[in-house]
C-alpha positions in Angstrom: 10.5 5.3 11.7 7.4 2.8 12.0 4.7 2.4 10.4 1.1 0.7 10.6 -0.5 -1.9 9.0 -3.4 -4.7 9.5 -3.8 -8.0 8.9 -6.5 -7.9 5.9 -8.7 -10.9 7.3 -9.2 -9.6 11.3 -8.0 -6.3 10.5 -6.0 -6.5 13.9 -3.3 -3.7 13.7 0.3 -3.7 13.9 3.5 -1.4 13.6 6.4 -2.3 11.3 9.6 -1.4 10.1 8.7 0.1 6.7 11.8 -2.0 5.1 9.6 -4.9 5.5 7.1 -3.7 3.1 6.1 -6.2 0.5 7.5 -9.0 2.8 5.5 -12.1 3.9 4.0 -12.4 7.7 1.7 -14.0 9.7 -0.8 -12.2 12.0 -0.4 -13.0 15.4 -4.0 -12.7 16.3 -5.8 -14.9 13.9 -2.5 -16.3 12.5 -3.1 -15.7 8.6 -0.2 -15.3 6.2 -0.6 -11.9 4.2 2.2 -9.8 3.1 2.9 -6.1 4.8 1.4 -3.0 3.0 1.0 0.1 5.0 -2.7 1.5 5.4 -3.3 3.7 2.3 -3.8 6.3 4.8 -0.8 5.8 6.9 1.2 7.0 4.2 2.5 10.5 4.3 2.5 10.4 0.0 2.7 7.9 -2.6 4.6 7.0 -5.9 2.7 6.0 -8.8 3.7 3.7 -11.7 1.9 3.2 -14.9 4.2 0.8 -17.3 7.7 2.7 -17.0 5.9 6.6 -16.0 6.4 7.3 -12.3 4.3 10.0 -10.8 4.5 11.9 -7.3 4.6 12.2 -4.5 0.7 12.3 -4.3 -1.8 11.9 -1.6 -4.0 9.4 -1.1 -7.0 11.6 -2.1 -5.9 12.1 -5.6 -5.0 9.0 -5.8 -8.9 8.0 -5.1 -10.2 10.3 -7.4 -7.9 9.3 -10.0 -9.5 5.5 -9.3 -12.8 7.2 -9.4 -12.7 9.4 -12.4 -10.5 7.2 -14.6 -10.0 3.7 -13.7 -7.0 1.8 -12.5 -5.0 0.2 -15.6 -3.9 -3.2 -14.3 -0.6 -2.2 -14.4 -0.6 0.3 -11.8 2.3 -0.5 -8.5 2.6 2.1 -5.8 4.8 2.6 -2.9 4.4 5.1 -0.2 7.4 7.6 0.3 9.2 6.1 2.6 9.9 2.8 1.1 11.5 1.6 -2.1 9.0 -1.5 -2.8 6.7 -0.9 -4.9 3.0 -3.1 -5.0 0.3 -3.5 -7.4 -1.9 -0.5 -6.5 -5.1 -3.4 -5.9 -3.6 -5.1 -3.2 -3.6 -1.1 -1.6 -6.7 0.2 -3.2 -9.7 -2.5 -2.8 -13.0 -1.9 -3.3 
């Protein structure tokens, strides 16, 4: 199954296999190294962690209004359901 992505400085898209989630590329339009996360809206659900509580599946949404309503403690990783990597929820979520 693929998923999509973009390279956060041209925003030029791409598909990936989601086993390389969290791994290092370069884009190959503007050739800047980032590391692969999915869109936050590509993903069908997400996990979230908070120190060693896991929560989900949830949807992006909720996840938003959680942002919005409470704050993000700097701890925060996600992953989207289909991988096992999980990411620090502001590399996913940025203003």
């Amino acid at each position: 199954m693929a998923a999509t992505s973009a390279c956060p400085h041209c925003e030029k898209e791409f598909v990936y296999d989601p086993a390389m989630f969290g791994s290092d590329a370069e884009c190959v339009e503007c050739k800047t190294p980032f590391v692969i996360v999915p869109h936050p809206s590509s993903a069908t659900g997400w996990y979230v962690k908070v120190g060693s509580i896991e929560y989900g599946p949830i949807q992006r949404g909720e996840i938003e209004k959680w942002i919005h309503d409470k704050g993000m403690p700097a701890d925060t990783q996600l992953r989207p359901t289909d991988s096992n990597t999980w990411m620090q929820a502001a590399r996913l979520f940025r203003d």
